[in-house]
C-alpha positions in Angstrom: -21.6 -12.0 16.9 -18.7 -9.3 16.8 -19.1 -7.2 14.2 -16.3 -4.6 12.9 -17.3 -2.1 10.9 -13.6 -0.5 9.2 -10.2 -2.0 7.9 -9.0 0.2 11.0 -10.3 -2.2 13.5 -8.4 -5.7 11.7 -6.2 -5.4 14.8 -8.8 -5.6 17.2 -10.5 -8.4 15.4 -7.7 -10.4 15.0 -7.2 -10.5 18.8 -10.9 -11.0 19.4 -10.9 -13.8 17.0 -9.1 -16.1 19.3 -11.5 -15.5 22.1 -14.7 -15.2 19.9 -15.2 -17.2 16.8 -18.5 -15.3 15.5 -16.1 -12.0 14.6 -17.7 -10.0 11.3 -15.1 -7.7 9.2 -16.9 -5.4 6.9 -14.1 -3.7 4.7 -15.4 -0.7 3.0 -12.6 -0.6 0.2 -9.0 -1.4 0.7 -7.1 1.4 2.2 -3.7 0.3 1.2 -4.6 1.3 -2.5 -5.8 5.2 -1.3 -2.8 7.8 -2.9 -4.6 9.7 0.3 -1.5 8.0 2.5 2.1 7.2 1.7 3.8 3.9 0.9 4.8 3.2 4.6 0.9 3.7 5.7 0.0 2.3 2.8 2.2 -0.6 3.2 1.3 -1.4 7.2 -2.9 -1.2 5.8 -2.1 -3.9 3.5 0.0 -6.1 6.0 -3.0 -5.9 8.4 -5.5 -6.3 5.4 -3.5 -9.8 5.0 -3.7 -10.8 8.5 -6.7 -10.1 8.9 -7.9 -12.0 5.9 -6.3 -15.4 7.2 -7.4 -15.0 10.8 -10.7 -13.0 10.9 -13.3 -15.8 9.9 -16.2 -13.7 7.9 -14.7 -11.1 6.0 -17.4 -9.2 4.1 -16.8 -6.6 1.3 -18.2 -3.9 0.3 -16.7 -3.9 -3.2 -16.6 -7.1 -5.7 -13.1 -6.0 -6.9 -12.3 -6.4 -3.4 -13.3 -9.4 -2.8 -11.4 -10.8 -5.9 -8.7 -9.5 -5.0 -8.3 -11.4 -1.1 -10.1 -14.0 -3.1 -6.6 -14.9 -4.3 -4.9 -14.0 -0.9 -7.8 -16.1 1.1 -8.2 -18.4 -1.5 -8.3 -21.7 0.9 -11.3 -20.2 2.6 -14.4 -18.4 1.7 -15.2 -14.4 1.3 -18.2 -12.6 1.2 -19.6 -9.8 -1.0 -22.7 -7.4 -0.1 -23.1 -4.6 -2.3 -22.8 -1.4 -0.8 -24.9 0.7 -3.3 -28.7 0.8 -3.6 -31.4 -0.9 -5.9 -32.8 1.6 -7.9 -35.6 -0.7 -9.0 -37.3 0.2 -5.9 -37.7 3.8 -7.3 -39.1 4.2 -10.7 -38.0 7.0 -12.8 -41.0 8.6 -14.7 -39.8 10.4 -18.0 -41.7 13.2 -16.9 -39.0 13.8 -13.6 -35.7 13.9 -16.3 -34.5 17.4 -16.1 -31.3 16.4 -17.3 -30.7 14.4 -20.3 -27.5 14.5 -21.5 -25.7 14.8 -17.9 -23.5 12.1 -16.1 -23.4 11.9 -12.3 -21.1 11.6 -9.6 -22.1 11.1 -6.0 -19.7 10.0 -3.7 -16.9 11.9 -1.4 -14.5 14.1 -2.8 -11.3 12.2 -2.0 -8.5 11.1 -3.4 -9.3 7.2 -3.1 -12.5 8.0 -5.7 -10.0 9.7 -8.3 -12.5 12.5 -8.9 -10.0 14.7 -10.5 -9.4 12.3 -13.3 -12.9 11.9 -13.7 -13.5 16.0 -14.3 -9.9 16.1 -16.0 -11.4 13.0 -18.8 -15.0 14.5 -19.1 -13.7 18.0 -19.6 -11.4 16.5 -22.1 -14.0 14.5 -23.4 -16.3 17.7 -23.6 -19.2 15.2 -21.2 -21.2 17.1 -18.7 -21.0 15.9 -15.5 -22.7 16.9 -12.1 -20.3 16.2 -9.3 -22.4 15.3 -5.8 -20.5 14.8 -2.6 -19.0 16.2 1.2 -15.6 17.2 0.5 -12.5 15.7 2.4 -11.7 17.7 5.2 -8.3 15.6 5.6 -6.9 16.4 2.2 -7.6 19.7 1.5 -5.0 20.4 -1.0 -6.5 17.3 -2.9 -10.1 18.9 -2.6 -8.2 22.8 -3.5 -7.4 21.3 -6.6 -10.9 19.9 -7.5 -12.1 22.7 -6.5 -10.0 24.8 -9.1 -10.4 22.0 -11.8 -14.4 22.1 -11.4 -13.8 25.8 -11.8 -11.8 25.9 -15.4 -14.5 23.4 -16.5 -16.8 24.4 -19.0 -18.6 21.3 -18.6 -18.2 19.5 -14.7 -20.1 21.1 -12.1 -19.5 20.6 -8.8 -23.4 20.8 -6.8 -22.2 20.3 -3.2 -23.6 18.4 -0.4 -26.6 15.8 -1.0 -28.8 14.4 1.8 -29.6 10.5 1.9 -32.4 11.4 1.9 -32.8 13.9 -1.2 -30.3 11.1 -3.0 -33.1 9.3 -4.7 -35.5 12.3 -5.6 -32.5 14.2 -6.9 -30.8 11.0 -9.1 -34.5 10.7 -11.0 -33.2 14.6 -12.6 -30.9 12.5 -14.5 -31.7 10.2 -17.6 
């Protein structure tokens, strides 16, 4: 088995798939939807997102929105979901470890392709607290400047910085 682990690698797979039938695409959301690239890059990702959908046999997403949405492309054939998140169930929260009650969370990388602006933009507006977790995008720093100044002029989104796997859990119990 041949297993790709990036949209960026379709090419290779799609050659590779008529040598090797056991190829594996894992597609870690769809890069043709990212406002990180313009419409011509934009435009090649999702012609190679397409071809590699009808010729790569297992392609596995990362995302159930996704994979409903090459469900209709691929519909003739079969697609596979595995979530890319956690179980939390596996990690009780005790009341006694909420530090923060009335506080949202948002860990992820600071990118355009996770709209964070919008998010501190609506819960500034909204007047919701927020704690922002997450390594800021070294390719779009203009995007991440703005943020940056946003999180700023925000009396109630925080940004916290940088979170280790491992301190994700123990730090996510904070939170009701």
């Amino acid at each position: 088995i041949i297993h790709f682990h990036n949209e960026k690698y379709i090419p290779m797979a799609i050659v590779l798939s008529v040598v090797f039938k056991r190829i594996v695409l894992t597609v870690h959301g769809l890069h043709f939807r990212s406002p990180k690239w313009n419409y011509f890059t934009r435009s090649v990702f999702l012609i190679v997102d397409v071809l590699g959908s009808f010729f790569v046999k297992r392609l596995v997403h990362c995302s159930e929105y996704d994979k409903k949405t090459f469900e209709k492309i691929t519909f003739f054939r079969q697609t596979y979901f595995v979530n890319n998140g956690t179980v939390l169930a596996k990690h009780p929260q005790k009341k006694e470890e909420i530090i923060h009650e009335d506080t949202y969370v948002f860990l992820g990388r600071i990118t355009p392709a996770k709209n964070v602006i919008k998010l501190v933009q609506a819960a500034t507006k909204q007047k919701i607290r927020v704690d922002v977790f997450g390594r800021l995008d070294k390719e779009c720093k203009s995007y991440v400047d703005e943020f940056l100044s946003i999180v700023d002029k925000s009396e109630y989104v925080f940004y916290k910085g940088e979170i280790s796997h491992e301190d994700v859990f123990n730090k996510m119990k904070e939170y009701k």
